[in-house]
N, C-alpha and C positions, 0 to 999 in steps of 0.2 A: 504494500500500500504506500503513497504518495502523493506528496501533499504540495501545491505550490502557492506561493503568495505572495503578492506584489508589497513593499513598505517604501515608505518615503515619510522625511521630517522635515517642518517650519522652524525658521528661528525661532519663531515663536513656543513651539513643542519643545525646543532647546532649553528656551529662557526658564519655562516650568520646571523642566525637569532639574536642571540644575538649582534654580528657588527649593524645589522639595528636598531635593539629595545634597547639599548642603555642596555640590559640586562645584568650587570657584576657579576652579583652572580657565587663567586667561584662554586659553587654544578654544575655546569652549564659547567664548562672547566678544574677542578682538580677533577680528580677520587676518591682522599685522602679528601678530603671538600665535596664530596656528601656520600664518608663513616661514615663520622663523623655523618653528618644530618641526613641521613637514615641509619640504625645499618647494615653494612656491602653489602651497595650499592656497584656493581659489578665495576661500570665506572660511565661516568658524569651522570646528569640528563636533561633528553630533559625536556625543560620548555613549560608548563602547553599554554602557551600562541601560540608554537609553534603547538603544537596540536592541539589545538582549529582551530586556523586561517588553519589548513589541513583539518579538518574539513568543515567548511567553503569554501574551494575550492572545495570538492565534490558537495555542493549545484548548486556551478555556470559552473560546468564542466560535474557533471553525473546525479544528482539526485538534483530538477527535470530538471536541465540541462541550457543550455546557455537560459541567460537574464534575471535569476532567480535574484531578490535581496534580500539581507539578513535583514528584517527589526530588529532583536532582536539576541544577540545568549547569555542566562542565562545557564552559567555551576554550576555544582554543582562539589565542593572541588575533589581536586583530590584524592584517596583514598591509592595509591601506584604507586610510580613512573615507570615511563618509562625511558628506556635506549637507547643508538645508537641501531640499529640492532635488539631491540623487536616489532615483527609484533604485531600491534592489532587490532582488529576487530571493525567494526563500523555498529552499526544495526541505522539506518534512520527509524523512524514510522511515519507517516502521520498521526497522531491522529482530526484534523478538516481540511476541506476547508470551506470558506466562501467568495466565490466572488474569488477575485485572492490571497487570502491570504489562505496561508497554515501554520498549527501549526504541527510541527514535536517534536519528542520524539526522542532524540539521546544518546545513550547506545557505551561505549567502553570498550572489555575485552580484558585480556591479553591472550596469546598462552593456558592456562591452563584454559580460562572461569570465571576468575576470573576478579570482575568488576573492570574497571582503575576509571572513572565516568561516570556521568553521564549530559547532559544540555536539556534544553525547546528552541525552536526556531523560529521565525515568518519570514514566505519568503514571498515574492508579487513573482508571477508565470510570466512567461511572457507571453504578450497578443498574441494573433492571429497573428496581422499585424509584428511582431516582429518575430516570429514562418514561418510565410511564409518569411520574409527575411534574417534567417536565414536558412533557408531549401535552399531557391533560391540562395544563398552567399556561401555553403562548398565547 
C-alpha cells in the first residue's frame, strides 16, 4: 500500500510554527541568515520540525486516516532545505502490519525528484468499534 501527498508552506505557516515551538533561528524568519547557512538560499527556511509534524497530520487525517496514532516518527537528516511556496511530494509505504501496528516508509522530494528526506514510522491503526463510530459521526 501507498500513499502520496502533495505539502507546501506560507511564511506565514513558518511564523506560527516557530511562535508555538519556541523556534528563533534567524535561517527560519531573515532571508539574509538562511543565505548565509545554505550558499545562496532563495528566502527563509521552513524548519525540518514543521514538516515532519505535516507529515504527521496526513497519518491522522488521510493515510490510514482518522484514529490513526503515531507511535514513533525517526526522520532521517534533512538533505536540502525547503522554502515558503516549495510543493513537495510525500510517498507513505506501508512496508509491515502486524496486528494494528503499521510500519510505514516515508520518502519526500522536491518539484524536480530530488530527495528533501527521508523517516521510518510506527502507527497503531484504528480498531473496528472506532471505524464504525466514526463512519456513524461524519
Amino acid at each position: 500500500m501507498r500513499y502520496t501527498a502533495a505539502l507546501s508552506f506560507s511564511t506565514e505557516q513558518v511564523q506560527s510554527y516557530c511562535a508555538l515551538s519556541g523556534d528563533h533561528n534567524s535561517i527560519h524568519s531573515i532571508a539574509a541568515a538562511a543565505a548565509l547557512r545554505f550558499n545562496g538560499a532563495r528566502d527563509i527556511v521552513v524548519p525540518g520540525g514543521l514538516v515532519q509534524i505535516a507529515v504527521t497530520g496526513i497519518f491522522g487525517n488521510e493515510f490510514p486516516g482518522d484514529g490513526c496514532l503515531g507511535l514513533s516518527f525517526v526522520p532521517e537528516r534533512f538533505r536540502k532545505p525547503v522554502f515558503p511556496g516549495d510543493e513537495i511530494q510525500v510517498v507513505i509505504e506501508v512496508t509491515k502490519i502486524r496486528g494494528p501496528v503499521v510500519e510505514v516508509d516515508v520518502s519526500m522530494t522536491d518539484a524536480q525528484g530530488e530527495l528533501i528526506s527521508t523517516a521510518k514510522s510506527k502507527l497503531l491503526a484504528a480498531d473496528d468499534a472506532y471505524r464504525r463510530w466514526w463512519s456513524d459521526n461524519r
